[in-house]
C-alpha atoms as a printed R data frame, in Angstrom:
   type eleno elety resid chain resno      x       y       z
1  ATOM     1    CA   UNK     A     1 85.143 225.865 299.706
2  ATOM     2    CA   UNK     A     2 88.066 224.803 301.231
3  ATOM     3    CA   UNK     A     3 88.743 226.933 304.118
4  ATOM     4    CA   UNK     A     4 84.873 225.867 304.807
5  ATOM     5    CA   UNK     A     5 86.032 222.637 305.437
6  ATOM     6    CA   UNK     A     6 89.524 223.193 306.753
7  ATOM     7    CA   UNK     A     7 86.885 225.180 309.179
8  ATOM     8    CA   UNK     A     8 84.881 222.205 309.899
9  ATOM     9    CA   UNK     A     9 87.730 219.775 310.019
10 ATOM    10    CA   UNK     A    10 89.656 222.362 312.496
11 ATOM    11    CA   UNK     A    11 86.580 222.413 314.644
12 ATOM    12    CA   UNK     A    12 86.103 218.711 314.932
13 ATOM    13    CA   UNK     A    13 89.700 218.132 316.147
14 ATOM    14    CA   UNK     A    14 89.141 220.995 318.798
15 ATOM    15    CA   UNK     A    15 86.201 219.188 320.381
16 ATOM    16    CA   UNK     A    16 88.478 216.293 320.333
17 ATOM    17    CA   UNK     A    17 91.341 217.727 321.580
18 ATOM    18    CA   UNK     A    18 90.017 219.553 324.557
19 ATOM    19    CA   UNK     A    19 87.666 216.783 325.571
20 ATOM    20    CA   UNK     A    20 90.762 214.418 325.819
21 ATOM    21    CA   UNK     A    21 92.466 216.926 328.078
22 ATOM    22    CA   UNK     A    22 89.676 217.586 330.053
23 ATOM    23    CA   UNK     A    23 90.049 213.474 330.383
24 ATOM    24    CA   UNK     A    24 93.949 213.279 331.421
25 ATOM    25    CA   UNK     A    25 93.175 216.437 334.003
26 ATOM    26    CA   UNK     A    26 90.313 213.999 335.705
27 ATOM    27    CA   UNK     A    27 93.515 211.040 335.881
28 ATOM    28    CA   UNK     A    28 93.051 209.301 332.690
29 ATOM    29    CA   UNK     A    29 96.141 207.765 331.375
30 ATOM    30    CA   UNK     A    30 96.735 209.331 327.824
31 ATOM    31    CA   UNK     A    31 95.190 205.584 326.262
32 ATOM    32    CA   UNK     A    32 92.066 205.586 328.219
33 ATOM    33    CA   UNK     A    33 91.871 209.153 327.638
34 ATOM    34    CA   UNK     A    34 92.109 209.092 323.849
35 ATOM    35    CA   UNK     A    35 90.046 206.071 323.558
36 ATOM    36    CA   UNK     A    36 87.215 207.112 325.799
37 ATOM    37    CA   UNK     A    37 87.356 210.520 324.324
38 ATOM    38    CA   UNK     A    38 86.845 209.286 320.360
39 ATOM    39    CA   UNK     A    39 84.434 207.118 321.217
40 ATOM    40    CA   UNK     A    40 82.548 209.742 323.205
41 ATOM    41    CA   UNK     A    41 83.064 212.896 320.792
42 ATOM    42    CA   UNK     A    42 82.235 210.844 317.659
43 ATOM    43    CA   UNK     A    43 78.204 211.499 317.359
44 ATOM    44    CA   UNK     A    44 79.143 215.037 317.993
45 ATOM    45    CA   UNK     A    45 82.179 215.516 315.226
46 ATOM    46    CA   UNK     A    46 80.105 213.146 312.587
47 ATOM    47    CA   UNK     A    47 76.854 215.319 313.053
48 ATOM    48    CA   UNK     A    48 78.610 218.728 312.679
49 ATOM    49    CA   UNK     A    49 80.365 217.455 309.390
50 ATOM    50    CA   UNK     A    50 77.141 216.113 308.063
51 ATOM    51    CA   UNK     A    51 75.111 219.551 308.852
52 ATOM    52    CA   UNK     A    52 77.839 221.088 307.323
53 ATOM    53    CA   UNK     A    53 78.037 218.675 304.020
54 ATOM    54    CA   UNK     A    54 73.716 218.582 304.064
55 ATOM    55    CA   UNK     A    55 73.563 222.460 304.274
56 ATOM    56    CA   UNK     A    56 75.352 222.949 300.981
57 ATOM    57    CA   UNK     A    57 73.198 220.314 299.094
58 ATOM    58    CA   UNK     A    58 70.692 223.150 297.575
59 ATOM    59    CA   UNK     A    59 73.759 225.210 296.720
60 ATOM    60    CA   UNK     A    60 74.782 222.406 294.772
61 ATOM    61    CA   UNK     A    61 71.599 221.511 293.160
62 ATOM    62    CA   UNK     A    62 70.995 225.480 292.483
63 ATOM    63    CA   UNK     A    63 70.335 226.050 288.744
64 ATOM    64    CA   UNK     A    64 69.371 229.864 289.303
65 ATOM    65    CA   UNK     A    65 71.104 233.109 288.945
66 ATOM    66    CA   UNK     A    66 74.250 233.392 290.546
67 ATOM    67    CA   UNK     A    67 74.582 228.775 290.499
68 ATOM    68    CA   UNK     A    68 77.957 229.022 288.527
69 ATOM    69    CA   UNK     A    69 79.779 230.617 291.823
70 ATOM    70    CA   UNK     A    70 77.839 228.349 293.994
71 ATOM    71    CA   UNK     A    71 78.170 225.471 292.787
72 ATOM    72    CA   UNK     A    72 81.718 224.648 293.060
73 ATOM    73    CA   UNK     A    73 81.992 225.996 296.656
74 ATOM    74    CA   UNK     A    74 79.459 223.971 297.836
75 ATOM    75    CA   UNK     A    75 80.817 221.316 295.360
76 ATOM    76    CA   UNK     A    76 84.081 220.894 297.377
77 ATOM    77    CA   UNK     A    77 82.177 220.982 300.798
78 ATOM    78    CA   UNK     A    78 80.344 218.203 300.303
């Protein structure tokens, strides 16, 4: 469960990361850069984390065979 999320979590601060860069590169100071850059890159890092957190709802909710390894992964995911 948790190197899901370190996963996610590493993910989101690539696409932040790079897009900055690709910011200072077009002559953004590093400010403008960072600030333009979060508040451009934040529908796309909040929608990832929330497919990620929604996709393990009916692992959590499982009750069948196989629910007791389940549920905890998907447990510390969301």
């Amino acid at each position: 469960g948790f190197i899901a999320l370190s996963g996610v979590a590493v993910l989101n601060g690539l696409v932040m990361v790079s897009f900055i860069r690709a910011l200072r590169h077009q002559g953004l100071d590093l400010d403008a850069a960072i600030t333009q850059g979060a508040l451009t890159r934040l529908r796309p890092v909040l929608t990832t984390a929330l497919v990620a957190s929604l996709g393990f709802v009916p692992m959590a909710l499982n009750t069948g065979i196989g629910s007791e390894v389940q549920r905890p992964l998907a447990t510390v995911v969301i």
